[in-house]
C-alpha positions, 0 to 999 in steps of 0.5 A: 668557860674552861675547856680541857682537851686530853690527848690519849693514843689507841691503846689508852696510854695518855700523851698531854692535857691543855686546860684554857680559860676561866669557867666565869661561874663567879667574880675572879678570886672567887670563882669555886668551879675554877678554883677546884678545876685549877686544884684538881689539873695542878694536883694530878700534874704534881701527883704524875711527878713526886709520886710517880716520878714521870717525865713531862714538860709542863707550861703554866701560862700565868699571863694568859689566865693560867692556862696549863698544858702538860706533855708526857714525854714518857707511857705514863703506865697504868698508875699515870693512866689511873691518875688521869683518869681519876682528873677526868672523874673530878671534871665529871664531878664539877660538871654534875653538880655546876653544870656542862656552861662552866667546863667541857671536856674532850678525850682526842685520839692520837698517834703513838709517837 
């Protein structure tokens, strides 16, 4: 299973994402729910830094099954909140039509800081 937490303070404004594991819907290589979760996460990273131009420090741990964190190291400001927001809404997506066994999803509050 793929498990995504998103970190967001009080106010809404996002600070990080982790995405873990595979969603083991089918073979490796072949895996479509895994596929379009990697696709959706990738592109809302690239989508944050070439469209947006937001500071982030982002870790691609290749040898660990390709798991991802993503840290905002700036507001991401109402377009990177909309953009995440937008990644949440693909999740939502995978799970309505795959079922809640090969992705879960949590939204965690955190400081300010």
């Amino acid at each position: 299973m793929t498990r995504v937490q998103i970190f967001r303070t009080r106010d809404g404004q996002y600070r990080s994402f982790t995405c873990k594991g595979h969603t083991e819907y089918t073979a490796e290589g072949a895996d479509i729910v895994c596929a379009g979760v990697s696709a959706i996460v990738i592109n809302t990273i690239n989508c944050l830094d070439d469209l947006l131009h937001i500071k982030m420090d982002v870790d691609f741990d290749e040898e660990n099954g390709g798991d991802i964190t993503c840290n905002l190291l700036e507001d991401p400001g109402e377009k990177g909140n909309l953009l995440i927001d937008c990644m949440i809404h693909g999740f939502d997506w995978i799970i309505c039509q795959y079922g809640e066994g090969y992705l879960r999803y949590v939204i965690k509050e955190v400081d300010q800081c």
